[in-house]
MMTF fields as JSON, N, C-alpha, C and O atoms, coordinates in Angstrom:
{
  "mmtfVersion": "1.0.0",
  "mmtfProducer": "UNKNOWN",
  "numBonds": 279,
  "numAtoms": 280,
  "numGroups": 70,
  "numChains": 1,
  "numModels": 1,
  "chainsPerModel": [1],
  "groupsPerChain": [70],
  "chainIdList": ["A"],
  "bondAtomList": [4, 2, 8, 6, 12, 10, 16, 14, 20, 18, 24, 22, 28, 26, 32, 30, 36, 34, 40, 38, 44, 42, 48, 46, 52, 50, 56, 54, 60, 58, 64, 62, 68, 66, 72, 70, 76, 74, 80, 78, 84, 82, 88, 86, 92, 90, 96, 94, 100, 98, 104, 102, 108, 106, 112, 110, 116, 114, 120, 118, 124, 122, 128, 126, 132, 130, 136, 134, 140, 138, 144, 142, 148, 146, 152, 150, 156, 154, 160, 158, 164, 162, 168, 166, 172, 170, 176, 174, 180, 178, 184, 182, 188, 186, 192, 190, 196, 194, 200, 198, 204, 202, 208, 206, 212, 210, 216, 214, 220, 218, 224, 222, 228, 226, 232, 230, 236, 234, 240, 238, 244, 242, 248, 246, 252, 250, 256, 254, 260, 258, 264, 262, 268, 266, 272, 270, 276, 274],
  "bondOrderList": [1, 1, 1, 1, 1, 1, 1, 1, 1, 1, 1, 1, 1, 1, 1, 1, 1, 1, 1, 1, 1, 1, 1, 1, 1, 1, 1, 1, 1, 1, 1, 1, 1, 1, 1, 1, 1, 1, 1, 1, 1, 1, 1, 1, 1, 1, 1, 1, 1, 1, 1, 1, 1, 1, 1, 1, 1, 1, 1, 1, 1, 1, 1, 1, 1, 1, 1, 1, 1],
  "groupList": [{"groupName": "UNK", "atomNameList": ["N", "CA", "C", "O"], "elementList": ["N", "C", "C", "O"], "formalChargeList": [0, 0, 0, 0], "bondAtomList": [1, 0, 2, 1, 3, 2], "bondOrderList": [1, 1, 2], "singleLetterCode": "X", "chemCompType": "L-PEPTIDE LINKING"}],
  "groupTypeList": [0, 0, 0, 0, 0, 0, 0, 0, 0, 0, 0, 0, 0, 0, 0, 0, 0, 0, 0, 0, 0, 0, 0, 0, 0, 0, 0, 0, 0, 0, 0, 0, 0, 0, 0, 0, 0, 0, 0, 0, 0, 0, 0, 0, 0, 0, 0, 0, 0, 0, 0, 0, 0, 0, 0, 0, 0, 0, 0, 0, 0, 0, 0, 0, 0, 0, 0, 0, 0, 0],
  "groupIdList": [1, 2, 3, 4, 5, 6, 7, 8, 9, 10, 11, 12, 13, 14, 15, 16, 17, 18, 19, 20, 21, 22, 23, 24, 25, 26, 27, 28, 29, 30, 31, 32, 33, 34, 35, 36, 37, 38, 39, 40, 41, 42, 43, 44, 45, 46, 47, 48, 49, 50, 51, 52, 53, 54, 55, 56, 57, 58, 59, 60, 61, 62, 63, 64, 65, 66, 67, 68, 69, 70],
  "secStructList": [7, 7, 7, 7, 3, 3, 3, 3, 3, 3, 3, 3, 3, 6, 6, 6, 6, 3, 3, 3, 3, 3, 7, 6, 6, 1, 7, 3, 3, 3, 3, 7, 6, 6, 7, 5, 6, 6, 1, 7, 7, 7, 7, 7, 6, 6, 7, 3, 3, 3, 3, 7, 7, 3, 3, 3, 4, 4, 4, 3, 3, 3, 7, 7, 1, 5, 3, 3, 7, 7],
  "xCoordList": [0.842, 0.0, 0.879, 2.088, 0.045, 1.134, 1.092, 0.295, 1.833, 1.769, 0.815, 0.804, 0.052, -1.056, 0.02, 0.794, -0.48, 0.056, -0.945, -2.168, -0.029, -0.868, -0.589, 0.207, -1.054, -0.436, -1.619, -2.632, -1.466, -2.144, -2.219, -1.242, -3.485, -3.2, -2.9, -3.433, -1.867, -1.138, -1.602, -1.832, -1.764, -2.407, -3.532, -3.645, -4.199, -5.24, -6.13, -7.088, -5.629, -6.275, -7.32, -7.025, -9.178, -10.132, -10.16, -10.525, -9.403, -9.62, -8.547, -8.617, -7.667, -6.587, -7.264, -7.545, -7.453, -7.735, -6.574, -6.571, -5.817, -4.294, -3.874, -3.765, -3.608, -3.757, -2.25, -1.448, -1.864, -0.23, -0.57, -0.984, -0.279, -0.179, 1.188, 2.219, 0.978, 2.244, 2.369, 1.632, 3.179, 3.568, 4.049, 4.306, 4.264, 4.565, 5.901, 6.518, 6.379, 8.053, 9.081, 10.271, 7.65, 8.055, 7.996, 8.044, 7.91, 7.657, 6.41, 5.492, 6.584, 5.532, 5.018, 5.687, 3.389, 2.877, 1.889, 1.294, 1.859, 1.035, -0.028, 0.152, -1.222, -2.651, -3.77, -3.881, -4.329, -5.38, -6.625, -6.523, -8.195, -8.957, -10.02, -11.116, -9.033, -10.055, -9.288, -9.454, -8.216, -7.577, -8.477, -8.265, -9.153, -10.056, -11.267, -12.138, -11.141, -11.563, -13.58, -14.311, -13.928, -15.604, -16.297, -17.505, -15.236, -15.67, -16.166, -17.148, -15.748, -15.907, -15.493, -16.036, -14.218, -13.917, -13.403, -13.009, -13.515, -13.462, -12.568, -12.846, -11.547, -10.953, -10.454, -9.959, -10.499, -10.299, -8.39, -7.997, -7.892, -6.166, -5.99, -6.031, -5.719, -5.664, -5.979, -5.582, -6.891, -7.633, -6.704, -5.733, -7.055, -6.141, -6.752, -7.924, -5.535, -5.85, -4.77, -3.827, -5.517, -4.781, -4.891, -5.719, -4.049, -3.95, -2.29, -1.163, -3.031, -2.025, -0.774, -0.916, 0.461, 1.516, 1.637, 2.082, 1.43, 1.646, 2.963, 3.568, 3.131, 4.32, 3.536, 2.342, 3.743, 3.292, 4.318, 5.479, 3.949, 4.703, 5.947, 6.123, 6.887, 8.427, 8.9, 9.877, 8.689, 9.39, 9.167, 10.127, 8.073, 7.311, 6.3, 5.69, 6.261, 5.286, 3.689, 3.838, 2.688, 1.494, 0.343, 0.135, -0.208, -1.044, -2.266, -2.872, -2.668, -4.112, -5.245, -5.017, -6.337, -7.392, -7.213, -6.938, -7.456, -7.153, -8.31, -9.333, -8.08, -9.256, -9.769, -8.999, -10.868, -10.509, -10.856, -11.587, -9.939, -10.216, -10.752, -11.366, -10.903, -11.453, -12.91, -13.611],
  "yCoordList": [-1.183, 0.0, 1.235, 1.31, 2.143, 3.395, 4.529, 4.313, 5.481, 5.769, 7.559, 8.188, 7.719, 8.857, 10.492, 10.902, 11.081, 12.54, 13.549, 13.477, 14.634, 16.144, 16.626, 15.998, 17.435, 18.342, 19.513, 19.783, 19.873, 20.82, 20.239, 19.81, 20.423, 19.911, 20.989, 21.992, 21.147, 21.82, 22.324, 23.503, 21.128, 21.071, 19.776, 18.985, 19.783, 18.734, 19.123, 19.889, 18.535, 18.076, 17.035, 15.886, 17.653, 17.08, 15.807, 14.634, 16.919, 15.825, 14.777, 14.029, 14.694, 13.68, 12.802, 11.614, 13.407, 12.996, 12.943, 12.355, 13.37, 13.655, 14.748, 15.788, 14.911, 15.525, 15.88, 14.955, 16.799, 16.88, 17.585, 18.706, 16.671, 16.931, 17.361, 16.846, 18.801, 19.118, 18.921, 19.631, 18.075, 18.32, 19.439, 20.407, 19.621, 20.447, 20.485, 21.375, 19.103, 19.122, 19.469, 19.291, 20.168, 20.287, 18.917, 19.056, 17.721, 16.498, 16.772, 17.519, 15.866, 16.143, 14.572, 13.539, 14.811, 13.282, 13.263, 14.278, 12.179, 12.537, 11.517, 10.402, 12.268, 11.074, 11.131, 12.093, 10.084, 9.702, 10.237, 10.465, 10.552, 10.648, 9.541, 9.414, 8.994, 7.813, 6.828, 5.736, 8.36, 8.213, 9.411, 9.576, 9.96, 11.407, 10.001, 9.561, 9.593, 9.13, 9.04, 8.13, 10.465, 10.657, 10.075, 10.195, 9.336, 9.332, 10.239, 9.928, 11.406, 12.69, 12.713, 13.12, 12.189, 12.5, 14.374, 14.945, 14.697, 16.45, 16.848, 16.418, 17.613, 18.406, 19.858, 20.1, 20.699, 22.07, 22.388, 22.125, 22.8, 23.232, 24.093, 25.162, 24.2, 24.73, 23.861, 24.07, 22.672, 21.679, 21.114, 20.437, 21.437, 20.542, 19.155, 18.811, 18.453, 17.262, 16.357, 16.768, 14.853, 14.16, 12.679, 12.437, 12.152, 10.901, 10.332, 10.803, 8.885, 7.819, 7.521, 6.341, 7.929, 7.23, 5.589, 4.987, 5.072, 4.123, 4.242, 5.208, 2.552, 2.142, 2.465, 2.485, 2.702, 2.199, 1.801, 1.602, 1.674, 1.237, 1.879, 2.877, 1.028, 1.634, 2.175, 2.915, 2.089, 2.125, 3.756, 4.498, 4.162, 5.633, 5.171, 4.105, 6.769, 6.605, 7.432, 8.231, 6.927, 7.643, 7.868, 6.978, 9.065, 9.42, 8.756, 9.0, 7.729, 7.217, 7.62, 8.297, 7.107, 7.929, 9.371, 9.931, 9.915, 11.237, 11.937, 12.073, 12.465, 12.875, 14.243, 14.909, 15.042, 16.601, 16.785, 16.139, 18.207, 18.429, 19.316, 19.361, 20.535, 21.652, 21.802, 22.803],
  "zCoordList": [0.0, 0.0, 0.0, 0.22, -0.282, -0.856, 0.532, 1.445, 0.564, 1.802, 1.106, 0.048, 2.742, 2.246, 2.379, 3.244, 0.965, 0.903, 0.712, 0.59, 0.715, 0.715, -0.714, -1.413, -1.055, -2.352, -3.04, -2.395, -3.813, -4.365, -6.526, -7.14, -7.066, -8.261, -8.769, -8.294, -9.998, -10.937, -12.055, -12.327, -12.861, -14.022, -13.964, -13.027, -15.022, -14.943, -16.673, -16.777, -17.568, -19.002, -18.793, -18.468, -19.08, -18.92, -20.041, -19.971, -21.446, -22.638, -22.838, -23.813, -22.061, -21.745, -20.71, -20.872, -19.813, -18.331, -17.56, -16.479, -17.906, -17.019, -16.1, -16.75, -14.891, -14.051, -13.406, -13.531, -12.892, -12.23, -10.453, -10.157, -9.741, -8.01, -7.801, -8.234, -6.774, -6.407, -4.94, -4.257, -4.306, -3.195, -2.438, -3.155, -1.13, -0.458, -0.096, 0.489, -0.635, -0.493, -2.017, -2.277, -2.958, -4.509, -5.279, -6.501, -4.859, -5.814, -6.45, -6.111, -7.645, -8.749, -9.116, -9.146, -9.421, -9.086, -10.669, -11.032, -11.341, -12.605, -12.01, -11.521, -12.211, -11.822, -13.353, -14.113, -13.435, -14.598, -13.914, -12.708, -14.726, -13.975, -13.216, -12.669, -13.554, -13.015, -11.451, -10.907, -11.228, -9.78, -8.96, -7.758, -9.436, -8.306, -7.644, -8.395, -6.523, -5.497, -5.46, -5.069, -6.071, -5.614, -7.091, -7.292, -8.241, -9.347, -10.04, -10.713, -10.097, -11.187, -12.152, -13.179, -11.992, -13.332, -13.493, -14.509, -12.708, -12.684, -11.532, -10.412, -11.702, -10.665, -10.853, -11.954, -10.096, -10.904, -10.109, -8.972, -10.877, -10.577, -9.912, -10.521, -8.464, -7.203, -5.989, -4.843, -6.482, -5.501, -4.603, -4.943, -3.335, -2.468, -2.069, -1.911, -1.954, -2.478, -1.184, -0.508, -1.274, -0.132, -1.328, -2.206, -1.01, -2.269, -2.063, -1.907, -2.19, -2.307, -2.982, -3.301, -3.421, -4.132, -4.383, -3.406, -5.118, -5.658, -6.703, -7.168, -6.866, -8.106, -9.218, -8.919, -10.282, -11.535, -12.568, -12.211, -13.841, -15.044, -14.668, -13.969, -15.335, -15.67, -14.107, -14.215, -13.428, -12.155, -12.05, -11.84, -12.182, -11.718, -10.847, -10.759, -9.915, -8.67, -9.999, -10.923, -9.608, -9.628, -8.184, -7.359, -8.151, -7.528, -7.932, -8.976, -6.876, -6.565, -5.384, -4.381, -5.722, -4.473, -4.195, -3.133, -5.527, -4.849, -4.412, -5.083, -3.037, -2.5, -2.455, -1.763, -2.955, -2.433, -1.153, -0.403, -0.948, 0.601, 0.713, 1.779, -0.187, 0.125, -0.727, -0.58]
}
């Protein structure tokens, strides 16, 4: 299991569905939309956000469960 973080989203392409989380320690996290947690599908870039790091492909971390907070 991945361990739980904080961050703020960056960017976020609806017609991709690709999304960029910034941490508070400056790491950068790429999430799909079908990692936003309430099933939206929708997040707006400023959203603070709490969500999982996971492994994925090729030995990169991705942001899962991402939750909003505000």
């Amino acid at each position: 299991m991945g361990s739980l973080r904080l961050g703020s989203v960056t960017s976020y392409e609806a017609e991709r569905g690709l999304g960029l989380i910034a941490g508070p320690d400056g790491s950068e996290h790429l999430f799909h939309c079908t990692a936003i947690a309430d099933g939206s599908r929708q997040i707006e870039v400023g959203e603070q956000v709490a969500f999982l790091l996971l492994a994925a492909h090729g030995g990169r971390y991705e942001a899962s469960q991402v939750t909003k907070l505000t």
